[in-house]
N, C-alpha and C positions, 0 to 999 in steps of 0.2 A: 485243400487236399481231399476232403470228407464231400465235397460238394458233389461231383458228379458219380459217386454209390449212392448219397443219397436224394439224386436228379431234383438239386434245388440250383437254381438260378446267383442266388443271391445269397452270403454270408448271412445267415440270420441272428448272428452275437456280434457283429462287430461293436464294441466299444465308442466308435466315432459317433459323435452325435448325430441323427437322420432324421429329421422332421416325419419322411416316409414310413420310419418305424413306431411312430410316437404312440405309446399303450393308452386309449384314454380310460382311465381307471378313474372312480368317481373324484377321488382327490387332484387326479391331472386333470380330469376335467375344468373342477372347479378351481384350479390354479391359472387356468386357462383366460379362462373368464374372469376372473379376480384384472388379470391383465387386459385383456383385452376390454375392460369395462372401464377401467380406469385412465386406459388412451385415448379411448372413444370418448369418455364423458367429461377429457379434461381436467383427470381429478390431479395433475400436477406431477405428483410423486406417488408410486407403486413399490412396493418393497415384497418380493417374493425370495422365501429362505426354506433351504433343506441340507439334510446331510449331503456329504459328497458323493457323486455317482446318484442319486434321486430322480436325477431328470431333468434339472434345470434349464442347464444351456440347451436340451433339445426340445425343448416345450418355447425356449426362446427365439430357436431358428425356427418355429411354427409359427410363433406369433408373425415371424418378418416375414412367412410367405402369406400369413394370412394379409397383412396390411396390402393394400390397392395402392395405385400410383399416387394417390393423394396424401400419400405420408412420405418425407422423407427420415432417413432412419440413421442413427451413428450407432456404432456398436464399439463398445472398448472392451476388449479379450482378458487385459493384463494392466487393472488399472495401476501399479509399482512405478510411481514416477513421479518427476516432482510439480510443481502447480503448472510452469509453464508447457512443460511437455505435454499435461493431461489438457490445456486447453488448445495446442495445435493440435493434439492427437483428435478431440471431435472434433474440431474445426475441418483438421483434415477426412475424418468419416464421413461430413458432410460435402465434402466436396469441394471445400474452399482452398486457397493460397496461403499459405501466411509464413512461408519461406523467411526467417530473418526478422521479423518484427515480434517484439515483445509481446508478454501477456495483454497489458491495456489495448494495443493495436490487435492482436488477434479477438480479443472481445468484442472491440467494435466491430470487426468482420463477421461474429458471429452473429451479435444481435441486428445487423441490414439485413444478413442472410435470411432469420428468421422474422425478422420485419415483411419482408418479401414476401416470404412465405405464407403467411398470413394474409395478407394484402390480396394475393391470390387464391384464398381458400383453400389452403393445403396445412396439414400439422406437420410439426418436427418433434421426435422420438428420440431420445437418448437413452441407450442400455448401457449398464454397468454390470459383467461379469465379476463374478467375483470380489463383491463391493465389499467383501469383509478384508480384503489387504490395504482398501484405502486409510490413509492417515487420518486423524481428527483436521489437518490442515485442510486436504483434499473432498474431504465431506463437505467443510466449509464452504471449500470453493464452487463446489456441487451446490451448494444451498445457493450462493451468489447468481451463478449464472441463472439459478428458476426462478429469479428475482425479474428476469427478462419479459415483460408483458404489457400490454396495452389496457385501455380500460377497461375493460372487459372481458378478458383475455387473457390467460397465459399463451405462452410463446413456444413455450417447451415441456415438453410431456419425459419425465424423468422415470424409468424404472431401476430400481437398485437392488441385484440379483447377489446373493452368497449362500456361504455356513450360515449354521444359526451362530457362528459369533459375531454375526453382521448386529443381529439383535441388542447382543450387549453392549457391544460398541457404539449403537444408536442411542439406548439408554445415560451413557453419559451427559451427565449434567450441563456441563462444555457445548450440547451439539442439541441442547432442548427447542432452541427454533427450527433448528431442519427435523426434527423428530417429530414435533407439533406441526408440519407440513405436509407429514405421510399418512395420507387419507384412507388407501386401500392396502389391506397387509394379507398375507398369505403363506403360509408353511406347509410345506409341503413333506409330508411322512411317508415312508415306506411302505410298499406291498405287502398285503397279507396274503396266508397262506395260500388262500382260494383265490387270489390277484398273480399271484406268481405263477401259479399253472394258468392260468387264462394268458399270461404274457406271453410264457412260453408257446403257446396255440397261436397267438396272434403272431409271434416273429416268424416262427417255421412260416406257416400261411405264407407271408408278405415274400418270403424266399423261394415258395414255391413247393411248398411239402404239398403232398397228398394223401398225407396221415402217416409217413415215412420220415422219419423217423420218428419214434412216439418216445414219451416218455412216459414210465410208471406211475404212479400212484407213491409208493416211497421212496422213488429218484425223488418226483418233485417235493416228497417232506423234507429229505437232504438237503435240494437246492436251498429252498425257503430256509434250513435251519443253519446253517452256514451263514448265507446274506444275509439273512434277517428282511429280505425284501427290499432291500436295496439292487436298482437295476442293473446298476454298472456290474455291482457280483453276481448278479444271476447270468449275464451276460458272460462271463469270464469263465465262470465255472459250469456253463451248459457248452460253449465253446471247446473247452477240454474234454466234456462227455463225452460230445459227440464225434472228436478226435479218437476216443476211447471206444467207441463203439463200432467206427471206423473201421481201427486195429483189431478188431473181434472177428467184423462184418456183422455185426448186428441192427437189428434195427427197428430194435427196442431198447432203450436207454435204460439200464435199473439201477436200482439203490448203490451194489457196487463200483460200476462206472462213475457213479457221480462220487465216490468216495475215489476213487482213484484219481478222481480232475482234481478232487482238492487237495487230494495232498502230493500233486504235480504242481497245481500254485502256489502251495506253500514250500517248495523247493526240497519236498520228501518223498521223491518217487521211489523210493525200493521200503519206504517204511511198511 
């Protein structure tokens, strides 16, 4: 609605994760490479964790356009399933068949697949979103499969993305060999104040601003104090601003606009 008053191209809050908007802020950076260091160098299992909305899954859909053809990649979105399904579910990410055959039979299709793989000089990547819904059974079964390796070699390059109650649930006693497996760890914290107004520069930018629409100096202590620096809310509540400023015609975003997005998100518009 707001886009062509303020002659930008491209929503610059959308909420959907976009590799194309990814803020590299020195902690996404180093989230970055925490990952990317630990597929490259085979170190097995990655475990990157943050609050919700942080960044995660869109620092994940970067990782996968960063990887070249010589990886192939599974991705599980919604790991809530039981052992069998979560093992036709990579099976099936990677490509394979496994239509009607049990878990043994699907394993074995996994481990030829990744045998191959290898044989041929290519790595295989498995992402787990949201790895803090898996079960203590399904961790399990995650630790079994990176059991899959030659002598020299793992097979399978595992990253397991959540909440930090991913953390906790690693910590259990029950799951101390796969815990004692996760070589490179990573958490990922929220944007400070001076990260937040750089973000928002950087989204307008990517959408096409040409310093149109601006935000103030106390818009952005608002946004930052509300989110606390979290993307997803900055994203939400600069998206209502700019709705709000829209409705004005302004095109300067200020302190009250952004007081008005948030208590439109919080379902208090006439407060």
């Amino acid at each position: 609605m707001y886009l062509e008053f303020y002659g930008l191209k491209l929503a610059p809050f959308d909420i959907t994760p976009n590799p194309r908007f990814l803020f590299h802020s020195t902690k996404h950076r180093e989230a970055f490479n925490h990952l990317h260091y630990g597929i490259r160098e085979r170190k097995g299992f990655v475990q990157l964790t943050g609050e919700v909305g942080a960044g995660k899954t869109t620092l994940c859909r970067a990782l996968l356009e960063k990887l070249d053809g010589n990886f192939s990649t599974a991705l599980i979105l919604n790991p809530v399933m039981s052992g069998d399904e979560l093992m036709k579910a990579i099976a099936t990410e990677f490509g394979l068949h496994v239509k009607g055959l049990d878990r043994l039979e699907t394993m074995g299709i996994i481990n030829d697949f990744l045998l191959k793989q290898a044989l041929a000089g290519k790595e295989s990547v498995l992402i787990v979103d949201e790895a803090q819904n898996l079960t203590e059974e399904l961790l399990e079964q995650v630790r079994l499969i990176s059991n899959l390796e030659t002598d020299d070699r793992k097979l399978l390059q595992i990253v397991l993305m959540g909440q930090p109650e991913l953390r906790d649930r690693l910590n259990s006693p029950r799951l101390k060999q796969l815990r004692q497996r996760i070589t490179v760890r990573y958490h990922l914290n929220a944007l400070t104040r001076t990260e937040v107004g750089q973000y928002i520069q950087h989204r307008l930018a990517l959408a096409g601003s040409n310093g149109v629409p601006a935000f103030t100096g106390p818009a952005i202590w608002r946004v930052f104090g509300y989110s606390q620096g979290v993307p997803r809310l900055v994203n939400a509540i600069c998206d209502k601003a700019l709705l709000a400023g829209f409705v004005e015609r302004s095109y300067r975003i200020n302190y009250r606009m952004v007081g008005r997005a948030i208590r439109d998100l919080e379902g208090n518009i006439h407060s």
